[in-house]
Each structure stands twice: as structure tokens, then as C-alpha cells.
N, C-alpha and C positions, 0 to 999 in steps of 0.2 A: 489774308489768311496764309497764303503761301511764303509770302513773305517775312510773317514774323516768324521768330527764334523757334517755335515750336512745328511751325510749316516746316520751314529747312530743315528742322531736326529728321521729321517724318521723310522727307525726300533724300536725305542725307541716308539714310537707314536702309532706304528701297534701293539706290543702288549701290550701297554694299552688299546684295545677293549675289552670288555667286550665277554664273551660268548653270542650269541642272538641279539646281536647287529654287527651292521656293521658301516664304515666310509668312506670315497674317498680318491683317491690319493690327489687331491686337501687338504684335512684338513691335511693328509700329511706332505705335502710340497707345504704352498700357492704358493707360487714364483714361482714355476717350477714342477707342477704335474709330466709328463714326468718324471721329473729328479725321483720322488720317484716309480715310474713305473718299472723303470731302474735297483732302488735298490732291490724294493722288488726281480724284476727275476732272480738278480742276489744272493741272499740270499738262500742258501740249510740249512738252520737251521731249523729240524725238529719242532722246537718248534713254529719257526711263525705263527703265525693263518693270513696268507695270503691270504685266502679265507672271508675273514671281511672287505677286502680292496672290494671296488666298484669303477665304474664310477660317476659321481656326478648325471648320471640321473637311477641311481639303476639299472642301465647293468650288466653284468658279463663279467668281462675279459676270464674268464676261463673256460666258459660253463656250460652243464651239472653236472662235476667233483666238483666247486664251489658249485652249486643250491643243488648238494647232502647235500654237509657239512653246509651250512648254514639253509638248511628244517630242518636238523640231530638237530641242534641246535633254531628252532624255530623263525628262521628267517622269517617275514609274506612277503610274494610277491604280488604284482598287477600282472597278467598275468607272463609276463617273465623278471617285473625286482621288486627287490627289494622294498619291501613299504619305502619310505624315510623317510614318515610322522611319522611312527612309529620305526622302527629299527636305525634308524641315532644316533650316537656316538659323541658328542663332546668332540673330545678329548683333546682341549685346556683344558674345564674342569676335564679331567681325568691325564692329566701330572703335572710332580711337577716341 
């Protein structure tokens, strides 16, 4: 899964976030969020900023361990999810 064209695509996509900024699995991988959910967990590459990945209503998949690393990086929150208005990544305009 990670592997094929559309794995890479999804990984390819995650780290073009920017530090500060976050994005969804949805921008992702429109078609099949899940499917990019899948990938990321399945990804042990220390280098993935996997923690920039969100739900599209600025949840945290990953609790606590997440909200550490993205306050660390200046990420603004509304209560307990991510501010979208301001931190959101489009990464269609970030990939080539």
C-alpha cells in the first residue's frame, strides 16, 4: 500500500506541510481519506511530520503526543482542535 503510486502520492503530500501549519487526511487523499490514514500508520519514517496530518474538523488522531508537537511548532488551537481558519495547508498548492 505504501508503495504504490497512490501510497507515495499520500506521503509525498504529508511532507510538503510546512512546519506551523497542518492539513487532513482528506487533502491527502480526496478519494479515500481512510485510505491515506492507512498509510500514514503504516509509515515508521522518522522523518514524516505525521503529526500535521488532522481530521478535517481539526481533531487529533493522536491525542495529547500530537497537540505536544504541533503547540512545539506554533500550531493555534480553538479549545481541543486545531484552528483550521488559520493553520490549514493547501497542499495542492504546495506539490509540484
Amino acid at each position: 500500500m505504501i508503495e504504490s503510486p497512490r501510497g507515495r502520492d499520500v506521503l509525498r503530500r504529508a511532507r510538503s506541510v510546512p512546519e506551523g501549519f497542518v492539513t487532513t487526511y482528506g487533502d491527502l487523499c480526496p478519494e479515500a481519506p481512510r485510505f491515506a490514514g492507512t498509510v500514514m500508520s503504516a509509515c515508521h519514517d522518522p522523518d514524516l511530520p505525521w503529526h500535521r496530518i488532522v481530521r478535517a474538523d481539526g481533531s487529533l488522531a493522536k491525542g495529547d503526543r500530537q497537540r505536544c508537537l504541533l503547540e512545539a511548532e506554533g500550531v493555534p488551537f480553538r479549545g481541543s482542535r486545531v484552528d483550521m481558519r488559520i493553520a490549514w495547508a493547501d497542499v495542492e498548492s504546495l506539490v509540484d
